[in-house]
C-alpha positions in Angstrom: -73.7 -56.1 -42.7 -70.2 -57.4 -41.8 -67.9 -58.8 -44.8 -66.8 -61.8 -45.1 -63.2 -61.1 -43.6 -65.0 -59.6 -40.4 -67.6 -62.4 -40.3 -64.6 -65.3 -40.5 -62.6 -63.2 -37.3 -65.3 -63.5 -35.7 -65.7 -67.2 -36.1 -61.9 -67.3 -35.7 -61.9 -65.7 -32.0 -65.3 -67.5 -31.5 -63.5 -70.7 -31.4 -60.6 -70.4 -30.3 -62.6 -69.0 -27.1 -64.2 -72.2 -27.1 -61.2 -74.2 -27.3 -59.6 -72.3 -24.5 -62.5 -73.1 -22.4 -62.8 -76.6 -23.0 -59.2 -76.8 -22.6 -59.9 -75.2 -18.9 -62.6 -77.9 -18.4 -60.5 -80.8 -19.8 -57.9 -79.9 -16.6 -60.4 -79.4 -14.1 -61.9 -82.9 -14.8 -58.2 -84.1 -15.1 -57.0 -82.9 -11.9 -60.3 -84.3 -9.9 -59.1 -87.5 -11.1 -55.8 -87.2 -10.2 -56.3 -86.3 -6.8 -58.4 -90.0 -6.3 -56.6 -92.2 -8.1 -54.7 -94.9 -6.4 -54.8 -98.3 -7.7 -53.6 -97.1 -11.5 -50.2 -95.5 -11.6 -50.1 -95.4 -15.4 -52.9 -93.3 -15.9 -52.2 -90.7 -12.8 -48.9 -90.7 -14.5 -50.0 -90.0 -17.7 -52.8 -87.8 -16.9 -50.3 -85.6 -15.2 -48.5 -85.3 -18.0 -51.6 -84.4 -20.2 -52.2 -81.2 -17.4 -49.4 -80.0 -18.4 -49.5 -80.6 -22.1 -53.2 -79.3 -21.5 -51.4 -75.8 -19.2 -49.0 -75.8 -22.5 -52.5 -75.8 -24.7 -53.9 -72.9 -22.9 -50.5 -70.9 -23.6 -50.1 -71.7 -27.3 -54.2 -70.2 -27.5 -53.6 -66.9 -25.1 -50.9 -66.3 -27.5 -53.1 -66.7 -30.8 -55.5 -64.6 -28.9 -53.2 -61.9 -27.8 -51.9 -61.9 -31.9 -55.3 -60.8 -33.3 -55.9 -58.4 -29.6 -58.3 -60.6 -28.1 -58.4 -62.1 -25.2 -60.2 -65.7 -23.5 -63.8 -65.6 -22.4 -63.5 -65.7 -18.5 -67.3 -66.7 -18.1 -66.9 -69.3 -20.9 -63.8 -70.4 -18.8 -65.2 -70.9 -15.4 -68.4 -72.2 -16.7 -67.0 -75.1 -18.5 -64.4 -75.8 -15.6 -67.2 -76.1 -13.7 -69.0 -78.4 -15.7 -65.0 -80.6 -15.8 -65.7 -80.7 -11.7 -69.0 -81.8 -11.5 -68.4 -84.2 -14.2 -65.4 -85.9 -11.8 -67.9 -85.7 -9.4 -70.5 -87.5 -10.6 -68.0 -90.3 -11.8 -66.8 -90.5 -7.9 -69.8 -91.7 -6.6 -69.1 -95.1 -9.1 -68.3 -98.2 -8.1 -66.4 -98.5 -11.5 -65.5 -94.9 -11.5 -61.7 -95.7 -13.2 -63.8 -97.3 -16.2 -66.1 -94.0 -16.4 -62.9 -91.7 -16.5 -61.5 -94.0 -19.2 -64.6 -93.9 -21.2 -65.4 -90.3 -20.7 -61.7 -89.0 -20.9 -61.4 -90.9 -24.5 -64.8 -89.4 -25.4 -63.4 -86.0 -24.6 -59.9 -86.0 -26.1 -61.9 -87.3 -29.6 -64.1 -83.8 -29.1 -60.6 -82.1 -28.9 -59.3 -83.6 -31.9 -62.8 -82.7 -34.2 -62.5 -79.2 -32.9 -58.7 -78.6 -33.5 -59.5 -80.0 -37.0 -62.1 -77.5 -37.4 -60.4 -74.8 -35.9 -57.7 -75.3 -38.1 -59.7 -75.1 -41.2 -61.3 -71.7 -40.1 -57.7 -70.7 -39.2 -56.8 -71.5 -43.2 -60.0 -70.3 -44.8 -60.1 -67.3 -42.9 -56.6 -65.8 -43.3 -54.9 -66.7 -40.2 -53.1 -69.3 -41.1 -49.9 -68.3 -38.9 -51.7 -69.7 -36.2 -52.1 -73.2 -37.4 -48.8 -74.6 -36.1 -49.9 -74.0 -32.9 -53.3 -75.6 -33.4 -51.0 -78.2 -34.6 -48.9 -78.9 -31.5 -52.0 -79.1 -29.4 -53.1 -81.4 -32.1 -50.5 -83.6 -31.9 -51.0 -83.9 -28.3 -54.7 -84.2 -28.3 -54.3 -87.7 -30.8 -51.5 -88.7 -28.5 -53.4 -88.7 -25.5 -56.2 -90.6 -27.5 -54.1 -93.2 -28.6 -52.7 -93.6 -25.4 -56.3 -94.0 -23.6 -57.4 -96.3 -26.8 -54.0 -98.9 -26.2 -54.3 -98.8 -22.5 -58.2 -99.1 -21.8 -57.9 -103.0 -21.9 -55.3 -103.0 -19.4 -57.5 -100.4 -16.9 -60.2 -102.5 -17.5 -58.7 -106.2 -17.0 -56.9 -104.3 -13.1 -60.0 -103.5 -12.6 -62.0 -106.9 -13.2 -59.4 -108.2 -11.2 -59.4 -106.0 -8.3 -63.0 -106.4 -7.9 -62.8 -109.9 -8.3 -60.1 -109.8 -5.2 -62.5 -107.5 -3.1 -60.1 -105.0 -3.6 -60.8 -101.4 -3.8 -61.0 -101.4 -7.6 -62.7 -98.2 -8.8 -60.2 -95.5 -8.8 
């Protein structure tokens, strides 16, 4: 049986895994959507600047990784960036696809935020608290971004009532 110290690595590495992964599908969906987007130049903007916070995120957990000699889960990674591309996908196809980013990019950076939380706690009750500035920092960002979506979804929302009412290309 493994002891407690072991058992809270594990969980440790376990996670941070995961939050490299979902960090890998959180720029897979972001760059789909950046790519389409041409009637909202405040999101693109600001989505581009989340890929590289995100590209930033990714660095700060290879390097928590490569402190305790691990490494990211490559199938975990791909798996997950392929589930960020067929999510874009399926918003494409929308007629109000701008409103389904919103909605599903505010979902996703709120799932960031409860699993930095989390992973933060394991980080303290698990003896590797060195690493919790850098959960921090992608923290920070993470609530950032969500605040950002939260002020701003009234404004992508009233463009796009009013593009549509114009018979203007209004979903992305």
């Amino acid at each position: 049986m493994a002891d407690a110290q072991e058992t809270g690595r594990t969980i440790f590495v376990t996670g941070l895994r995961n939050a490299h992964a979902v960090e890998n599908q959180a720029l897979s969906l972001m760059k789909r959507q950046v790519e389409r987007i041409e009637n909202y130049p405040q999101v693109a903007d600001r989505l581009r600047l989340h890929i590289e916070e995100t590209n930033g995120q990714i660095r700060r957990l290879d390097e928590i990784l490569k402190s305790l000699g691990e490494d990211s889960s490559t199938l975990k990674d791909a798996g997950l960036s392929l589930l960020g591309n067929m999510a874009a996908m399926t918003h494409a196809v929308a007629q109000d696809e701008i409103l389904k980013n919103s909605f599903a990019n505010f979902a996703f950076e709120n799932f960031e935020i409860a699993a930095y939380k989390s992973l933060m706690q394991v980080a303290e009750l698990t003896g590797h608290a060195s690493a919790v500035p850098l959960l921090q920092q992608t923290l920070q960002e993470e609530m950032e971004m969500a605040r950002w979506l939260d002020s701003n979804m009234s404004a992508v929302t009233a463009t796009y009532l009013e593009r549509e009412q114009r018979g203007l290309t209004a979903g992305i």
